[in-house]
N, C-alpha and C positions, 0 to 999 in steps of 0.2 A: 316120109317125114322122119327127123331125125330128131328125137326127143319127145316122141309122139306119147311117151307113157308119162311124162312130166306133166307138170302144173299146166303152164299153158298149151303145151301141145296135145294130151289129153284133151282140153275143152273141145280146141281146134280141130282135132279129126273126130270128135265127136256131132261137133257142128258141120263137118261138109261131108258125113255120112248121112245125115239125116236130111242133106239136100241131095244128095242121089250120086255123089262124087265116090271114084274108087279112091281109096288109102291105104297106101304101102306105107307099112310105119318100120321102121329097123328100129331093134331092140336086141342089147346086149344080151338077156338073157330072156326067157318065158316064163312069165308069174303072173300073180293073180291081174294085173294093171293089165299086161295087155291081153290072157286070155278073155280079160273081158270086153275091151276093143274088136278081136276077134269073132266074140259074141254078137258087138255091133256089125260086123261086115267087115271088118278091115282085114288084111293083108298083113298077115305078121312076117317078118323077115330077120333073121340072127345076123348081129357082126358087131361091127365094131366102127365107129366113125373115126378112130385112130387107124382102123385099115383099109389100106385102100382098096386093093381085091376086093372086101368083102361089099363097101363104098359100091364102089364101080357096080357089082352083081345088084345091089340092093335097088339103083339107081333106072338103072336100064327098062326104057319105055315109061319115064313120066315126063310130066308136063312142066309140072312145077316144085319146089320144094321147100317146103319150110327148116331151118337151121338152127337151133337152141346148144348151146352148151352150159355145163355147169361151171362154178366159179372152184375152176380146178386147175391144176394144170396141163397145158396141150393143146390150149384152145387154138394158138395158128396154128398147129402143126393137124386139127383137123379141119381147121377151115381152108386150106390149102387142098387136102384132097376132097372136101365139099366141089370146091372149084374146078380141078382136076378132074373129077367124077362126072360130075355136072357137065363140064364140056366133050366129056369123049361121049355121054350119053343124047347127049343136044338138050338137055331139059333148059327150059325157056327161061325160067324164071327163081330166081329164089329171096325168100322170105327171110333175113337176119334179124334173131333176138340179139341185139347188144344192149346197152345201159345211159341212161343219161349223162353219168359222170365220163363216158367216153371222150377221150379227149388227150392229145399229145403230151402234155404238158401235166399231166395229174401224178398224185403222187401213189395212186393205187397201180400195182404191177397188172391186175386183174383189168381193171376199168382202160389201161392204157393197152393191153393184148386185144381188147375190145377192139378200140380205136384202129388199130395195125389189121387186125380181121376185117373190120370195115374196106382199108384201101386193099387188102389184097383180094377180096370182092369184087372192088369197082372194078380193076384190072381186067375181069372177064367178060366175057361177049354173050354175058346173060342179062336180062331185066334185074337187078338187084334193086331193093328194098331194104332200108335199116328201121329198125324199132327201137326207141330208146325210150323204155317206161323208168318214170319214177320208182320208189319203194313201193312196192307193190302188199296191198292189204293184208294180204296173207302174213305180213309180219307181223302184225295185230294177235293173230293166235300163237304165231310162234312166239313170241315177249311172256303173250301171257301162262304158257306152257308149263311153268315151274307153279301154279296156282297160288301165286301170294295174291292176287289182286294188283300188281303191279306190273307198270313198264317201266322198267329201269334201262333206261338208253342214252349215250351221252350225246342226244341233239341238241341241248340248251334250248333257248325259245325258238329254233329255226324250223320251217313250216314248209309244209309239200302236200296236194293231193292223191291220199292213196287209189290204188289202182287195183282192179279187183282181177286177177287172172282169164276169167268169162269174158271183162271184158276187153281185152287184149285179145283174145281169140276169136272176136266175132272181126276184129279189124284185120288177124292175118288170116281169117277164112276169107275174107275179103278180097283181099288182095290176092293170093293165090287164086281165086275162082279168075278177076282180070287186071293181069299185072300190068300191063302196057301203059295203063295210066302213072302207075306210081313207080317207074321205072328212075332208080338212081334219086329216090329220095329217101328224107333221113325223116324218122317222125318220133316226135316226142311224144310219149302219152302219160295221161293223168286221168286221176279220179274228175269229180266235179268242183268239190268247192278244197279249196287250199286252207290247211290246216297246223296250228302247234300241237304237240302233244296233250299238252295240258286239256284244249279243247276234244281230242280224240277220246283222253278219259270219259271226258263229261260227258260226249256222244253214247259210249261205249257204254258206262253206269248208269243211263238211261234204260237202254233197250234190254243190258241183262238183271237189272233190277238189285245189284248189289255194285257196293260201291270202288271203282279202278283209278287208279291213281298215279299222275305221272310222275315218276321219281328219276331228277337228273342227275347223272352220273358222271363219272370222270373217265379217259380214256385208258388209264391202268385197268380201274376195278371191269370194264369191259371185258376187258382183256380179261380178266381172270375168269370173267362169266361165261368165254369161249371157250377158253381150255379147260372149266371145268365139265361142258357141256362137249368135248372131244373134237371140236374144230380146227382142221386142219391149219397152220400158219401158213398156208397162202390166202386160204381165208380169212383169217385174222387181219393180215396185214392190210387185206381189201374194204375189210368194214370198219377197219380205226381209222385210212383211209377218207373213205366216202361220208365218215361220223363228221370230220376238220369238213369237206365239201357241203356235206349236208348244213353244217352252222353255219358255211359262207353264200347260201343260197340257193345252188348246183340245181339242188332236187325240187325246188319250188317252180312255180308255174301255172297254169292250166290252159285248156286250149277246147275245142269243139271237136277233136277229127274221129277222138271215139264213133261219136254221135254220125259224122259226116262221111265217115268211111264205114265204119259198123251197123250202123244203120237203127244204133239206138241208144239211148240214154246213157253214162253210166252211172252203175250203183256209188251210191255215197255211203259214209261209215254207217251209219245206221242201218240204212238196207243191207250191207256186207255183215253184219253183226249180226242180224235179225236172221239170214239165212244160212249163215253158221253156228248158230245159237248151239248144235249137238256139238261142234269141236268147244267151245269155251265152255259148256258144263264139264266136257268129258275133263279138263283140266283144272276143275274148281276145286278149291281145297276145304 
């Protein structure tokens, strides 16, 4: 697995260790994430998905492979040797995290490296699968991380179902355990019910019993709320970006394949709230 110490990949080789599966995870460095993967049974391996040597060595005798990158830069240049790796190794299948805003034509540099990862993917003579989740919930604690009580984001009234990390990784455990079904499909994912901000608070200041509130913003002061929080301008330019796609609908949707490929519900804001109740205190002002 390549981003096995991440949000979703964490969930994910934690989910198909506890069904009896081996997990070879590569990680840049050893620390506490994945000594404790480790712990679970896994397969810790050092390198770099920017090298391909170290690619290639980390690769050799699996099956399948799940592929995350961050919104950095590099992304083709490692998903080229995913590909590369992947085929001198014969592994069968692999799992692509991209993004819903994927797409030729966008004006995010990030979302559109997506896209170009995606075809240089299909190009190989493996089972490829693409994932393209919505905003994913875990934005919910990151917004609220400064403990004003507030999400200040400039979505204006535009509306998406959040998606809970868990449950994105019971569907690439899925897939990985047997790919041959979902071979060369794109799948969008979404929380369960589609939502504004405005309602996300209301959900939100239910379950943590004090009151959150959505505060719409403009695309400068974002900006400044990036840089002042140290975000790199590739990043930047990805989420002011995906902010213009997000008002124009991009990230709205929902669908069943959570449920249908996962093989269970997903959580809704409330239950996502409820079960991270420790990170929004730890943030309370």
């Amino acid at each position: 697995m390549v981003g096995a110490t991440g949000k979703t990949g964490g969930h994910t080789a934690e989910l198909l260790l506890e069904r009896g599966h081996h997990v070879r995870a590569l990680v840049r460095r050893v620390d506490e994430r994945s000594e404790r993967l480790a712990g679970l049974g896994a397969e810790i391996v050092e390198g770099d998905v920017l090298g391909l040597d170290s690619l290639a060595e980390a690769t050799k005798g699996i099956d399948a492979l799940y592929f995350t990158y961050p919104i950095s830069p590099g992304l083709v240049d490692a998903t080229v040797n995913v590909a590369q790796a992947a085929e001198e190794n014969g592994v069968q299948a692999i799992v692509n995290m991209s993004q819903i805003s994927a797409r030729r034509e966008t004006a995010s540099n990030a979302a559109r490296q997506h896209w170009v990862a995606e075809r240089v993917l299909d190009r190989f003579p493996v089972a490829v699968t693409h994932i393209r989740p919505t905003f994913f919930a875990q934005w919910l604690i990151d917004t609220w991380a400064d403990g004003t009580g507030e999400l200040r984001l400039p979505f204006a009234d535009g509306r998406h179902a959040p998606i809970a990390e868990s449950d994105q990784a019971r569907v690439i455990a899925a897939i990985l355990e047997d790919p041959a079904p979902h071979a060369g499909q794109i799948y969008p994912l979404y929380g369960p019910v589609e939502l504004n901000h405005y309602e996300i608070a209301e959900k939100m200041s239910r379950v943590l019993g004090r009151e959150v509130t959505y505060v719409p913003i403009s695309l400068d002061e974002f900006r400044t709320i990036l840089e002042k929080r140290g975000a790199a301008e590739h990043l930047i330019q990805h989420l002011l970006a995906v902010a213009i796609d997000y008002r124009n609908g991009i990230f709205a949707g929902t669908n069943d394949l959570v449920k249908t490929i996962g093989g269970a519900d997903p959580l809704d804001v409330e239950s996502f709230t409820a079960l991270n109740r420790a990170s929004f205190d730890l943030h309370t002002a």
